[in-house]
C-alpha positions as CSV (number, residue, x, y, z in Angstrom):
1,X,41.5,16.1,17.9
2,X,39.1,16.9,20.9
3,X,36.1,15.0,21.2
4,X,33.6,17.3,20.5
5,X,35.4,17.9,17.0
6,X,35.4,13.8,16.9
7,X,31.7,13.9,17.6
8,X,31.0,17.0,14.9
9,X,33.0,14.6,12.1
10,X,30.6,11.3,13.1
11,X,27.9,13.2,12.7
12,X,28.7,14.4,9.2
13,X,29.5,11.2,8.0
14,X,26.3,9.9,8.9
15,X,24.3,12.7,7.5
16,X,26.5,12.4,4.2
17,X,25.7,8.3,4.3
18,X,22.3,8.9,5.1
19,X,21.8,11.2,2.1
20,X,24.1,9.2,0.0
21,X,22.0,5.7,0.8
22,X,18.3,8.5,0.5
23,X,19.7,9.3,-3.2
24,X,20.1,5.7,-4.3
25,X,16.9,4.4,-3.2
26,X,15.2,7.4,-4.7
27,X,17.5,7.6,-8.0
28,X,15.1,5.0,-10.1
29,X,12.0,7.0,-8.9
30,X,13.7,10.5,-10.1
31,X,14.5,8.5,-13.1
32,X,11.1,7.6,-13.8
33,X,10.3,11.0,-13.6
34,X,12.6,12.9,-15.9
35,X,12.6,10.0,-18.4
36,X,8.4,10.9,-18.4
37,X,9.1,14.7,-19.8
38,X,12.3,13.9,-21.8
39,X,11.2,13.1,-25.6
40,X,11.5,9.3,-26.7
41,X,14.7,9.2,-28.6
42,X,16.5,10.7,-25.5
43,X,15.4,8.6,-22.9
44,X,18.0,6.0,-23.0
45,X,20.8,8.4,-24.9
46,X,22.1,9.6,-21.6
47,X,22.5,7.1,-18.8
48,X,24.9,9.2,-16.8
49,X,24.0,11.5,-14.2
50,X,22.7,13.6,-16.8
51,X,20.0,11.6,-16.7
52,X,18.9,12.8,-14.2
53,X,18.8,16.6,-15.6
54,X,16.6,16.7,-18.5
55,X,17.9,18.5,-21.7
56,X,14.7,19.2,-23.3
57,X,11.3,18.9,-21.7
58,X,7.8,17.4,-23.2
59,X,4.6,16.7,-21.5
60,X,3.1,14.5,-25.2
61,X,4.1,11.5,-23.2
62,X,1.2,12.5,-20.6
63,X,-1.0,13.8,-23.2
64,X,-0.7,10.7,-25.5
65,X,-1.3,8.5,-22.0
66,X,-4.5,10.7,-20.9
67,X,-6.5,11.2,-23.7
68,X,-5.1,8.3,-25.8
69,X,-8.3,6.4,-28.0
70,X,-6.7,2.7,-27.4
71,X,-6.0,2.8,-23.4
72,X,-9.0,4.2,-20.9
73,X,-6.2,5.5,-18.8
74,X,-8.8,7.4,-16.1
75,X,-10.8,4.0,-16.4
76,X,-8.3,1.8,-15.5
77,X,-7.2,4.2,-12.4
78,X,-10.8,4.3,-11.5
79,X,-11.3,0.9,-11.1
80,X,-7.9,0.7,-9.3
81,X,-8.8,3.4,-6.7
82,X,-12.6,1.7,-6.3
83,X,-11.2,-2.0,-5.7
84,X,-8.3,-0.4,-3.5
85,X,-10.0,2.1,-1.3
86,X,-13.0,-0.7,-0.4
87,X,-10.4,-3.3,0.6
88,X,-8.9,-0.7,2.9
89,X,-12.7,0.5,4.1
90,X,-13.8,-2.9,4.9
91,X,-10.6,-4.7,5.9
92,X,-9.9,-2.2,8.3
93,X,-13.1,-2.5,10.5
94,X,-13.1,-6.2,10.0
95,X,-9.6,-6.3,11.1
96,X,-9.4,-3.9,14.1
97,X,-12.7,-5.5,15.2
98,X,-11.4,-8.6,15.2
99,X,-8.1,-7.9,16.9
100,X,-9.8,-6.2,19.3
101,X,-11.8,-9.5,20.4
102,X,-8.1,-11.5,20.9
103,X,-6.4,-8.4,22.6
104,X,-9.3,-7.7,24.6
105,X,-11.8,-10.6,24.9
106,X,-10.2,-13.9,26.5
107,X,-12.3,-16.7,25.4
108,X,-11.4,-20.3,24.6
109,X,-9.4,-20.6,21.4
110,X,-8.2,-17.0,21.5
111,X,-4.7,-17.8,21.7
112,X,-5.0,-20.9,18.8
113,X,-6.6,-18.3,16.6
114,X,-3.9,-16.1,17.1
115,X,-0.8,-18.7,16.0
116,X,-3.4,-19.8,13.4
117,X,-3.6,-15.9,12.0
118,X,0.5,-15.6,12.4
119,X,1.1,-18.9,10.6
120,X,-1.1,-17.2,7.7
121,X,1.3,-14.4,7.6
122,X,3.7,-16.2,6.6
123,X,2.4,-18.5,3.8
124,X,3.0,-17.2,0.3
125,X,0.3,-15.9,-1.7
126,X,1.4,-17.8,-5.0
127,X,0.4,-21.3,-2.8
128,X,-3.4,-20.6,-2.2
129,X,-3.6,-18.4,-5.4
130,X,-5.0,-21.7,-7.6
131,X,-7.1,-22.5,-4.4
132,X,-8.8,-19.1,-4.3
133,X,-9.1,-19.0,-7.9
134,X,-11.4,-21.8,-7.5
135,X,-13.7,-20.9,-4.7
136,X,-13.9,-17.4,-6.2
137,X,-15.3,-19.2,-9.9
138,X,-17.6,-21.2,-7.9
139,X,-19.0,-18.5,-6.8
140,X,-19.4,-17.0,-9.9
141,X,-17.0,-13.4,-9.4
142,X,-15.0,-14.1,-12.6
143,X,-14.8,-10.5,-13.8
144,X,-16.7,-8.9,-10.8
145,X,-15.6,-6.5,-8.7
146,X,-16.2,-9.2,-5.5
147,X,-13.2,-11.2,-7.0
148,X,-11.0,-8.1,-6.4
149,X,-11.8,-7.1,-3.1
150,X,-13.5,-10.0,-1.0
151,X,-9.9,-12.3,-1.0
152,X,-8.2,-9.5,0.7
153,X,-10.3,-8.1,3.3
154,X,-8.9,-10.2,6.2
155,X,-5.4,-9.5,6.8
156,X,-3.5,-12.2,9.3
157,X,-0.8,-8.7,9.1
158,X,-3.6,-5.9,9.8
159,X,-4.9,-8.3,12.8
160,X,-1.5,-8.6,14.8
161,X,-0.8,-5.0,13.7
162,X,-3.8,-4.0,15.4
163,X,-3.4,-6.8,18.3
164,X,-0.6,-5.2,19.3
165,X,-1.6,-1.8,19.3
166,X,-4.9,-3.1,21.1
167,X,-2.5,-4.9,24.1
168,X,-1.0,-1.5,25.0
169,X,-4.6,0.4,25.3
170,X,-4.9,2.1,28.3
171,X,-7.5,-0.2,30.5
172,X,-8.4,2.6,32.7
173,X,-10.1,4.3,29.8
174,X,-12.4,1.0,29.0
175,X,-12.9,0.1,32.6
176,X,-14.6,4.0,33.0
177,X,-16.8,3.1,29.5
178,X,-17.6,-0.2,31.5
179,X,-18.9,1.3,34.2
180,X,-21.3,3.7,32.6
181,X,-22.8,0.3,31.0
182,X,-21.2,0.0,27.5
183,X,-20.9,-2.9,25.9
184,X,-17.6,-4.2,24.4
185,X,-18.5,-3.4,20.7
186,X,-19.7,0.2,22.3
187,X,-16.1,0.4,24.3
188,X,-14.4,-0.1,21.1
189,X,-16.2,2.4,18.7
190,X,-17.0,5.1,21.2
191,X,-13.7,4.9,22.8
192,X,-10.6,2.8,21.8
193,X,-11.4,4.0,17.8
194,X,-11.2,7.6,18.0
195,X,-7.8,7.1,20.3
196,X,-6.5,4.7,17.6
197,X,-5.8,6.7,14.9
198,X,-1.8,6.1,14.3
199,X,-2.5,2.2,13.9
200,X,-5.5,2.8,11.8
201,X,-3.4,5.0,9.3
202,X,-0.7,2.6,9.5
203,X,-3.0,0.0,8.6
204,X,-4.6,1.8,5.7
205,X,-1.0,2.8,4.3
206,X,0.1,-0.6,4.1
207,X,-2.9,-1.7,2.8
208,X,-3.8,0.6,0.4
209,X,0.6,0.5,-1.3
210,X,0.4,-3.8,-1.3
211,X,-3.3,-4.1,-3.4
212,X,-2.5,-0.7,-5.6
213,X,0.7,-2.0,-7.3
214,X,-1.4,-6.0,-7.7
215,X,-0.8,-7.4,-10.7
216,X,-0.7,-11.2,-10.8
217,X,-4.2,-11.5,-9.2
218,X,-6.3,-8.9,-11.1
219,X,-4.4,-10.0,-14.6
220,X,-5.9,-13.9,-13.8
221,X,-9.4,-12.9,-12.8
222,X,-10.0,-9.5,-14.0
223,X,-9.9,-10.4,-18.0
224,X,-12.9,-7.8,-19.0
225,X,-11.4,-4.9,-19.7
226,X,-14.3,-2.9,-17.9
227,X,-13.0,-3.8,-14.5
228,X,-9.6,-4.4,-15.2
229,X,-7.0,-2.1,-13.0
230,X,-4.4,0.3,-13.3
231,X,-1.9,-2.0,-13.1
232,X,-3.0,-4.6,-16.1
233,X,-3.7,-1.4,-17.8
234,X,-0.1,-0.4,-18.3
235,X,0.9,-4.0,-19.3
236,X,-1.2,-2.9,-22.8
237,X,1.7,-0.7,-23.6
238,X,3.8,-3.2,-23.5
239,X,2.0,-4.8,-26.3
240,X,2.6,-2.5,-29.4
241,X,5.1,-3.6,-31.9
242,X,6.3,-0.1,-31.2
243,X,7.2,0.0,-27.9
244,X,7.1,3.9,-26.3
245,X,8.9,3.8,-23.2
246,X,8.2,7.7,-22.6
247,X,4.4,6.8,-21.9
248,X,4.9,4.0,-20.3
249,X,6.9,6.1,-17.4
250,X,4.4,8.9,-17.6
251,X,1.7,5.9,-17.2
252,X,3.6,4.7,-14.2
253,X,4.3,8.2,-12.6
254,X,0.9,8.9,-12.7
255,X,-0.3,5.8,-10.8
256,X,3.1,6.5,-8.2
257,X,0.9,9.8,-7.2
258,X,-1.8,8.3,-5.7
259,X,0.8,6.4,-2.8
260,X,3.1,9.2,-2.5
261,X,-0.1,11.3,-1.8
262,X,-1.4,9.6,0.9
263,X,1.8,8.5,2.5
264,X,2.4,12.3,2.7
265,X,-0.8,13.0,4.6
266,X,-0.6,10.2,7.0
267,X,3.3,10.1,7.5
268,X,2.6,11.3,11.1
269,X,0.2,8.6,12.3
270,X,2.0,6.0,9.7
271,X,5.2,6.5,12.0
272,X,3.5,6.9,15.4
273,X,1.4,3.4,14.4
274,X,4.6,1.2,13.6
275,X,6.2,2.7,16.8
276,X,3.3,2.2,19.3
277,X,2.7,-1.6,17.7
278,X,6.1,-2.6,18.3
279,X,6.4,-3.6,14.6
280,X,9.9,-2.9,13.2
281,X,10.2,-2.0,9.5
């Protein structure tokens, strides 16, 4: 066997384990899927591969989930996409800002604030969950919209994401912005900003996929069910004595659009931004 056939033979055995290995981690999304168009009493009938290859097709499922009387489906995703999108607006220009300052700006304490913010990384959320839940009732957000953003604006991940992004800036291009007599907050918004964007995206990806599928904090401090979210609203289904799974995957393929939506547009940056920050997924 000559070693350009050997080399022709590896590479199709990766490409059939890379596809084989893509299929299985996409399988229970496909399932999801089909299962949301095949009527009820077939959804767990076949759990073979033809599973996978609906036998009969029905949309009731998504008309039952949209226009249903007992769940405000479009309120629920409303809510979810308000609460979402303003903790990915404001925590990305409080975070960039603020990594900018320890990549950029050397001032006593810099580097203690920095093992501080990477210590926070690593603490679990369920151990300051009773914690917050206090300071957020003293200050009165029980069932306010505050209660679901504020928490989660600062991100000890966002800032050494965008740290490290910031340490690799080109200086020459501040150092020129210097010199015509901008300040460091003018630096950052007229220049390092627009020449930012993959980390930015990054940023807002992985922002935007952790707080849309939250459930444990909106389900303890969101009990009115005017700002309650997406996620809490699904958990209703759940509830009947009669159980329908078919609306509960059309529910849950509905609120999987949103993610696979804007991971689409930003794939580009998303990839460029973990690459360039020397994060490793």
């Amino acid at each position: 066997m000559t070693q350009r056939t050997k080399k022709k033979l590896r590479k199709i055995g990766i490409t059939l384990t890379i596809l084989v290995l893509g299929f299985l981690f996409i399988a229970p999304l496909l399932w999801m899927i089909v299962a949301s168009i095949k009527p009820e009493t077939m959804i767990f009938k076949d759990m073979g591969f033809e599973a996978f290859i609906p036998k009969e097709v029905t949309f009731a499922h998504y008309s039952k989930i949209l226009f249903s009387e007992n769940i405000n489906f479009f309120h629920y995703m409303k809510n979810s996409i308000f609460t979402v999108g303003m903790i990915v607006i404001l925590g990305t220009v409080v975070n960039s800002i603020c990594a900018y300052a320890l990549a950029k700006l050397k001032f006593p304490g810099s580097d203690l604030i920095l093992i501080v913010i990477i210590a926070l990384y690593v603490v679990p959320f369920e151990s300051v969950l009773i914690p917050l839940y206090i300071v957020v009732n003293n200050f009165g957000w029980i069932n306010e919209y505050p209660a679901l953003i504020v928490p989660f604006i600062a991100s000890a991940f966002n800032i050494f994401l965008f740290r490290q992004f910031f340490m690799g800036f080109p200086k020459e291009l501040e150092e020129a912005a210097q010199i015509d007599g901008a300040t460091p907050l003018q630096t950052f918004i007229r220049i390092v900003v627009p020449n930012s964007k993959p980390v930015f995206a990054t940023a807002a990806i992985l922002t935007f996929v952790t707080h849309w599928s939250d459930f444990m904090w909106p389900l303890i401090v969101a009990t009115d069910q005017s700002i309650q979210t997406v996620q809490i609203g699904i958990q209703y289904l759940f509830t009947d004595n009669n159980i329908q799974y078919g609306q509960i995957m059309a529910a849950l393929t509905l609120t999987t659009i949103p993610v696979i939506l804007i991971f689409l547009f930003f794939q580009r940056y998303y990839v460029q931004g973990i690459t360039s920050s020397g994060v490793k997924g």
